[in-house]
C-alpha positions as CSV (number, residue, x, y, z in Angstrom):
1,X,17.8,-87.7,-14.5
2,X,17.0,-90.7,-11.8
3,X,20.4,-92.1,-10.3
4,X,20.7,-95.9,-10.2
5,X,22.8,-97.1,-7.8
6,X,24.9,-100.7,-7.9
7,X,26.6,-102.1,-4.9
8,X,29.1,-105.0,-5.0
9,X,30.8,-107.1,-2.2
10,X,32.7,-110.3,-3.4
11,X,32.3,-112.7,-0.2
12,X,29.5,-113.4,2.3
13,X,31.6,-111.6,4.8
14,X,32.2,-108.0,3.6
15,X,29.8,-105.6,4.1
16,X,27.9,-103.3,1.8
17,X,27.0,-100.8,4.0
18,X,30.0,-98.1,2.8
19,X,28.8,-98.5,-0.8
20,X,25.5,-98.0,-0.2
21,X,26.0,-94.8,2.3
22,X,28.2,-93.7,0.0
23,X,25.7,-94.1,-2.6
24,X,22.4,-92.7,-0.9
25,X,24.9,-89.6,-0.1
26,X,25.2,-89.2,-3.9
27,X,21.2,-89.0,-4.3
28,X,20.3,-92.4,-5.4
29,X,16.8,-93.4,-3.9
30,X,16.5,-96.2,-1.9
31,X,13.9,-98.1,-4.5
32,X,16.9,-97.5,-7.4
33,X,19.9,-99.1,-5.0
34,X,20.3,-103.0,-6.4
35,X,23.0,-104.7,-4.3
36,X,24.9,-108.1,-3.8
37,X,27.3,-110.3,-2.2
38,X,28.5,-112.0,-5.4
39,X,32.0,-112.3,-7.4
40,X,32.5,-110.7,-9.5
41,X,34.6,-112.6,-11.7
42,X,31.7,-113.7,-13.7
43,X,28.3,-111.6,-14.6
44,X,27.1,-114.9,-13.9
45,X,25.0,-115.2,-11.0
46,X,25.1,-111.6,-10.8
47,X,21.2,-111.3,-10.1
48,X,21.3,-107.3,-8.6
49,X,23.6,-106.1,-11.6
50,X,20.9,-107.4,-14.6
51,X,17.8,-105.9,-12.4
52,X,19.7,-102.8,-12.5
53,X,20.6,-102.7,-15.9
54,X,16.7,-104.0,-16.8
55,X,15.9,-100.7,-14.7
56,X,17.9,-98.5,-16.3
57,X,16.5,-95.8,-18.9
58,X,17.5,-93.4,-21.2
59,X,18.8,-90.2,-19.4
60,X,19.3,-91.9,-16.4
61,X,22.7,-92.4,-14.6
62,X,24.1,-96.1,-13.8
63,X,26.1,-94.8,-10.3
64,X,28.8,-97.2,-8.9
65,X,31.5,-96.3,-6.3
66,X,34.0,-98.0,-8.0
67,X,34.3,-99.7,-11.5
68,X,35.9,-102.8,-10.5
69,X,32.2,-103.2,-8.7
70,X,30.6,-103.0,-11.7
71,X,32.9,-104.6,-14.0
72,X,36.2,-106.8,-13.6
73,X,37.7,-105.5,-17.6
74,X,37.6,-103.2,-20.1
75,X,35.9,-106.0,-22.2
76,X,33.1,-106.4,-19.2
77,X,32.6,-103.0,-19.1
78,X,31.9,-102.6,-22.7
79,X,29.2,-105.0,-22.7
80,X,27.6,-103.4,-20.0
81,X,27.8,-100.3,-21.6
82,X,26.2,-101.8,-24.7
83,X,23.1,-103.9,-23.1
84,X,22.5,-99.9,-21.2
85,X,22.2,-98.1,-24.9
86,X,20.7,-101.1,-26.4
């Protein structure tokens, strides 16, 4: 079961390096890490999240460190959830 990894930083001047250490640590390749310096207010814009989510298969795992990186609601989650079992 591959491990997908998604990184998220919400200005130009934060750094992603602790999510994406934290998320090699945790097995994810580097070829499966998609990462970005975007709000996340909107999936708008949010180029790295629909690569990862068009590279996602069945069986594999969609890896985060946190879920307000992935999404900002319960409602933005869900849709996630549904385009990755679509």
């Amino acid at each position: 079961m591959p491990l997908i990894g998604y990184a998220r930083v919400s200005s130009a001047g934060q750094s992603l390096d602790l999510q994406e250490e934290q998320l090699r640590a945790a097995g994810v390749a580097e070829d499966h890490l998609f990462s970005e310096k975007r709000s996340g207010t909107t999936r708008e814009g949010r180029s790295a999240l629909e690569e990862a989510l068009r590279f996602v298969r069945r069986g594999d795992v969609l890896l985060v460190t946190r879920l307000d990186r992935l999404a900002r609601s319960v409602t933005d989650l869900r849709h996630i959830v549904d385009q990755i079992v679509a």
